[in-house]
C-alpha positions in Angstrom: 162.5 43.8 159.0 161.3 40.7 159.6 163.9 37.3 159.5 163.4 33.9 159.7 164.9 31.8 162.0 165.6 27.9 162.1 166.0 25.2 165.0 166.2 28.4 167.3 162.6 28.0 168.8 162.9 27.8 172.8 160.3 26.9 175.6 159.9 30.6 176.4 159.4 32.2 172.4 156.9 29.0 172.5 155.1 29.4 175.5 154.5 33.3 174.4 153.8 32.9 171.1 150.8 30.7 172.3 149.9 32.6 175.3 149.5 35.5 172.9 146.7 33.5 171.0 145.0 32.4 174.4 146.1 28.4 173.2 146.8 25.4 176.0 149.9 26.4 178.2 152.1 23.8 179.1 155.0 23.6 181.6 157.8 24.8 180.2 159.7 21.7 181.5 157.2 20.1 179.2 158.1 22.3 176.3 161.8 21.8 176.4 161.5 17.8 176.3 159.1 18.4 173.4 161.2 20.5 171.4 164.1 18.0 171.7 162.3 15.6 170.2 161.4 18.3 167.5 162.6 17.6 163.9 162.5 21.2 162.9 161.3 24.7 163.7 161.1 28.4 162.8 160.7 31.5 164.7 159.7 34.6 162.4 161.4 37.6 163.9 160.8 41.2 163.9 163.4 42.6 164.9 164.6 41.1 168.0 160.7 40.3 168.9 159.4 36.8 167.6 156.3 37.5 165.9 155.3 33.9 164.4 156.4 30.1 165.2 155.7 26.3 163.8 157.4 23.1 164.2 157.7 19.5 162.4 157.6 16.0 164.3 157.8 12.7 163.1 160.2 10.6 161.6 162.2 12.8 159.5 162.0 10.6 156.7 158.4 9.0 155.8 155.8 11.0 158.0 155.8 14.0 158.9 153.5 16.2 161.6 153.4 20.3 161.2 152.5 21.8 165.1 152.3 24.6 166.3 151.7 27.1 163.3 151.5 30.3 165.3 151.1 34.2 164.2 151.0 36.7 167.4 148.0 38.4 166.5 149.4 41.7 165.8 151.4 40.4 163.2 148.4 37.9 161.7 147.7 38.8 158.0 150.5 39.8 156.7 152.2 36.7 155.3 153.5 35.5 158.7 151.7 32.2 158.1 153.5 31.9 154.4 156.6 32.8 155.4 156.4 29.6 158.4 155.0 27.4 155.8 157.1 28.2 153.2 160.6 27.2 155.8 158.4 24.3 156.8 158.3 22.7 153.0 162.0 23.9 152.2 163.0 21.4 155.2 160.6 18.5 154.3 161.5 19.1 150.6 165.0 18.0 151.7 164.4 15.1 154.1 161.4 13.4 152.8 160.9 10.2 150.7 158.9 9.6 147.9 155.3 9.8 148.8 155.7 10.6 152.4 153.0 11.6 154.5 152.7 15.1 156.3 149.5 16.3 158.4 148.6 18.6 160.4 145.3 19.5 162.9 144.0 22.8 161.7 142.2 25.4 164.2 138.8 25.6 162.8 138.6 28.6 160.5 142.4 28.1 159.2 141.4 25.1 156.5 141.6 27.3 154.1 144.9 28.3 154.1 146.1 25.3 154.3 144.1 24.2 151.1 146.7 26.2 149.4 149.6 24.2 150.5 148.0 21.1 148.9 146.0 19.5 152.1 143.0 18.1 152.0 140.1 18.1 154.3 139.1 15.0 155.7 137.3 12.8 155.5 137.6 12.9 151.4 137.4 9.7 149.2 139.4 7.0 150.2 140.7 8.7 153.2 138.9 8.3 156.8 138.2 11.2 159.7 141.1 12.7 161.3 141.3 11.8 164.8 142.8 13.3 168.0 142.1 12.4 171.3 144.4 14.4 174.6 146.2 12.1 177.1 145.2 12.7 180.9 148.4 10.7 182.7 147.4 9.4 185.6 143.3 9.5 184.9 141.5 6.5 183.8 140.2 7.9 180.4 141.7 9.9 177.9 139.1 12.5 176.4 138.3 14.4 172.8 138.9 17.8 175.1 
């Protein structure tokens, strides 16, 4: 039966969840600062296995950032990706202001299900490109990849 699970994400379900989809690993020093500076998260659960995570940042009023949408693969098409979106709303529904902003980077392929949650692709009229661009501490540059 599968549960969901709020502000109990830790740097291990995270780093596994991830690892399971072959994404960047990261420390898991780096993880724990991260998610204590992390508005909100869920953790989908089967039983005592978590099976999907995601996570807000930003402000907690005005702008709002959705990370780490994650389905273990096993578990991918079955509504995991609903069930994380739909906690994700329920909390901005409750903190947000009038016209706040939320965004999100999608993994190419995944725009479309996001469509359905009322984003937009950019760039669309009036709106520029999204941008991202990964810090290298210590390097002289900071690169796209």
């Amino acid at each position: 039966m599968l549960r969901i699970v709020e502000q109990a994400l830790t740097p291990e379900i995270y780093c596994a969840i991830r690892d399971k989809v072959g994404f960047q690993p990261y420390a898991p020093e780096d993880v724990a600062a991260a998610l204590e500076k992390t508005l909100y998260t869920v953790v989908i659960m089967d039983g005592d296995e978590p099976v999907g995570i995601a996570r807000i940042v930003g402000d907690g009023r005005i702008v709002f950032f959705i990370k780490d949408v994650v389905v273990d693969p096993a578990y991918q098409g079955r509504g995991i990706g609903r069930l994380l979106m739909d906690a994700i709303f329920r909390y901005i529904d409750t903190a947000a202001c009038d016209n706040a902003y939320v965004g999100l980077m999608a993994t190419p392929g995944t725009e479309g299900f996001y469509e359905q949650f009322g984003f937009i692709r950019r760039p669309a009229p009036g709106l520029g490109h999204g941008m991202v661009c990964f810090v290298h501490p210590g390097r002289s540059s900071h690169t796209a990849l």
